[in-house]
C-alpha atoms as a printed R data frame, in Angstrom:
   type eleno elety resid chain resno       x      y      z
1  ATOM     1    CA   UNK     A     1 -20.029 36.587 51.710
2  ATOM     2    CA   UNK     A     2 -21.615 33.316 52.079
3  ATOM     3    CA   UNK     A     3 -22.070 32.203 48.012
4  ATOM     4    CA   UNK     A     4 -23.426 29.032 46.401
5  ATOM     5    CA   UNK     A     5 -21.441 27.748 42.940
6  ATOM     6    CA   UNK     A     6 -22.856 25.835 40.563
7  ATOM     7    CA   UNK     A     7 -20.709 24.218 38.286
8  ATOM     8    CA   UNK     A     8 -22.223 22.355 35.116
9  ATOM     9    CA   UNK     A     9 -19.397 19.970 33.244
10 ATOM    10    CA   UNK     A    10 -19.100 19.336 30.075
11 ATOM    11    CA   UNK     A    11 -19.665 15.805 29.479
12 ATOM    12    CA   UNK     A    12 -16.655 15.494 26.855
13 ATOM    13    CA   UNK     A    13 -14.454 16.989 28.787
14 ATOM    14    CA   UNK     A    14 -15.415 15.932 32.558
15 ATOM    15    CA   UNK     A    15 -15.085 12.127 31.031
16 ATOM    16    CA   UNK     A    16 -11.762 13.046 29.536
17 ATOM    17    CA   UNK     A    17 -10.317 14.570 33.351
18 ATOM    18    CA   UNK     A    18 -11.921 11.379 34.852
19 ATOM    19    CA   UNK     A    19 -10.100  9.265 32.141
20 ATOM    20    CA   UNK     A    20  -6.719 10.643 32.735
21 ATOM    21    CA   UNK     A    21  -7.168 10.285 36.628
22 ATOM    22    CA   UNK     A    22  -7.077 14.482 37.235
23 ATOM    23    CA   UNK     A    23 -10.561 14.936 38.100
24 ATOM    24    CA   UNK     A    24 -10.160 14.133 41.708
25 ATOM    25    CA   UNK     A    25  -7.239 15.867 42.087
26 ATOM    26    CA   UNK     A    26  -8.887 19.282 40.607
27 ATOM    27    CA   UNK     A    27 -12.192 18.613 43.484
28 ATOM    28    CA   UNK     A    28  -9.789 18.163 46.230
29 ATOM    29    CA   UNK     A    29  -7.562 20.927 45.779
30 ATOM    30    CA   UNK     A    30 -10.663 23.391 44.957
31 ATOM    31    CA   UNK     A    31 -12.145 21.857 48.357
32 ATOM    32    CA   UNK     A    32  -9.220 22.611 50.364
33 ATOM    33    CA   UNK     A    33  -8.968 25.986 49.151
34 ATOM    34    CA   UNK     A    34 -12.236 26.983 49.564
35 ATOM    35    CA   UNK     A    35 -13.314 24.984 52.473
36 ATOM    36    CA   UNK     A    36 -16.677 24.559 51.572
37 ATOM    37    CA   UNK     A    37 -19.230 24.825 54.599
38 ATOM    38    CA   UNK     A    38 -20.849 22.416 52.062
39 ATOM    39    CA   UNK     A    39 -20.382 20.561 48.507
40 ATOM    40    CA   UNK     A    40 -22.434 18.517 46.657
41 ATOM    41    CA   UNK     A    41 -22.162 16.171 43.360
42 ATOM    42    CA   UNK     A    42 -25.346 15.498 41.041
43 ATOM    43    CA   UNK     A    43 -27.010 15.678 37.804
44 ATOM    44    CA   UNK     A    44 -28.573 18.405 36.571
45 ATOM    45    CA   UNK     A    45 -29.871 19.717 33.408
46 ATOM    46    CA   UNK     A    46 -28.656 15.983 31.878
47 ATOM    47    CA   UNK     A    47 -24.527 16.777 32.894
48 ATOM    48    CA   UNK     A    48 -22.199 16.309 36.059
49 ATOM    49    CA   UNK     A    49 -22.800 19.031 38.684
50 ATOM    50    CA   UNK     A    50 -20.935 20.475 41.227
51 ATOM    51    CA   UNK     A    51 -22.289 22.807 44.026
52 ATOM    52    CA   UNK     A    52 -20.460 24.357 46.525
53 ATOM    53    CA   UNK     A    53 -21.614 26.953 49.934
54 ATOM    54    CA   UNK     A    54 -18.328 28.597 50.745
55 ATOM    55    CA   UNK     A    55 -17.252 32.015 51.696
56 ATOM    56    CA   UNK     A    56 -16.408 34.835 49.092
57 ATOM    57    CA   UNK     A    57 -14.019 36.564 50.899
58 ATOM    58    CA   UNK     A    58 -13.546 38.887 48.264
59 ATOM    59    CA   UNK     A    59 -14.088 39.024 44.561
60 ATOM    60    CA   UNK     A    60 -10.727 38.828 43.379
61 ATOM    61    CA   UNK     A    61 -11.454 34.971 44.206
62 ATOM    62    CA   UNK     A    62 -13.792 34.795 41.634
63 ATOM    63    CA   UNK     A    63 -10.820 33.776 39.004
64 ATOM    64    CA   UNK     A    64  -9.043 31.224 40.865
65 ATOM    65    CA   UNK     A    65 -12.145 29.909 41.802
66 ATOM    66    CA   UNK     A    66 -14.231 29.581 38.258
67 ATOM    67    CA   UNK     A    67 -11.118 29.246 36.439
68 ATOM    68    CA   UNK     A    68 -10.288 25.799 37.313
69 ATOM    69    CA   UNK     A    69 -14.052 24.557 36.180
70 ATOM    70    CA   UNK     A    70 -13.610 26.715 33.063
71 ATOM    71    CA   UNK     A    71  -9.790 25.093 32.175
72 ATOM    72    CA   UNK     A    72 -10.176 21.269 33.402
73 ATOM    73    CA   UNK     A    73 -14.271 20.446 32.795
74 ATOM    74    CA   UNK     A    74 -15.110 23.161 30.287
75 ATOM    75    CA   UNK     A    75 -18.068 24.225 32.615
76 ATOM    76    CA   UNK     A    76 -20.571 26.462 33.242
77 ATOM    77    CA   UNK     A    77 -19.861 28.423 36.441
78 ATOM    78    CA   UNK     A    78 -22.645 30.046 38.371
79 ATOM    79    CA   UNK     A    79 -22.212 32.309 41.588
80 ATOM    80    CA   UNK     A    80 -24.752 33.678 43.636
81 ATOM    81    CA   UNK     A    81 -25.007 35.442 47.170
82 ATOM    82    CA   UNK     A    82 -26.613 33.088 49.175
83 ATOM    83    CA   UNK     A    83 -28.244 33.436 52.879
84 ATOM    84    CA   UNK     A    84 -28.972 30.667 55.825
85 ATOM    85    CA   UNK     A    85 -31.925 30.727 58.140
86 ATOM    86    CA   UNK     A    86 -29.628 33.067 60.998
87 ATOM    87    CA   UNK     A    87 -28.935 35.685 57.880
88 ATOM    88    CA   UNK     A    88 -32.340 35.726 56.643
89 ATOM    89    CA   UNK     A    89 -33.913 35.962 60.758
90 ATOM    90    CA   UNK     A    90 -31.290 39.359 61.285
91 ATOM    91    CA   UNK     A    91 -31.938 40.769 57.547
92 ATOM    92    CA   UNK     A    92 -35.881 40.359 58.630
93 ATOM    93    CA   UNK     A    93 -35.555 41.660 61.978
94 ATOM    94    CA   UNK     A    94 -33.527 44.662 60.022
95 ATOM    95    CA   UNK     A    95 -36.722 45.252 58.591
96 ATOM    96    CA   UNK     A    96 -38.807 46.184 61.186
């Protein structure tokens, strides 16, 4: 299932991972396991941001996936089912 994560850092603890040079090890190792379709970086509600379209194969993911944002940036982890134009046309066209 196509999902969309949003990951919120904690400022303390995001600055200490980018201090002690693991941060980009922890985003590159997430993005090769998940092999996001696409991943972005921002600020939002005033802290560091990750979001990430990838496929939820199936739920027992969910750990290894939120777990590393929970252990290394002290985040909070969003997930939500998420459609593109192609899903949303066929569930539509269900419709009628």
């Amino acid at each position: 299932m196509r999902t969309l994560l949003r990951a919120r850092l904690d400022t303390a603890a995001s600055n200490e991972s980018i201090r002690d040079g693991t941060m980009p090890e922890v985003i590159e190792e997430l993005l090769g396991q998940l092999k996001p379709e696409a991943a972005y970086f921002t600020a939002m509600d005033g802290g560091r941001t990750c979001l990430l379209v990838f496929d939820l194969q199936d739920p027992s993911q969910i750990p290894s996936v939120v777990e590393r944002f929970f252990l290394n940036a002290d985040a909070e982890v969003e997930l939500y089912p998420v459609m593109n134009a192609d899903d949303l046309r066929k569930g539509l066209a269900a419709l009628g």
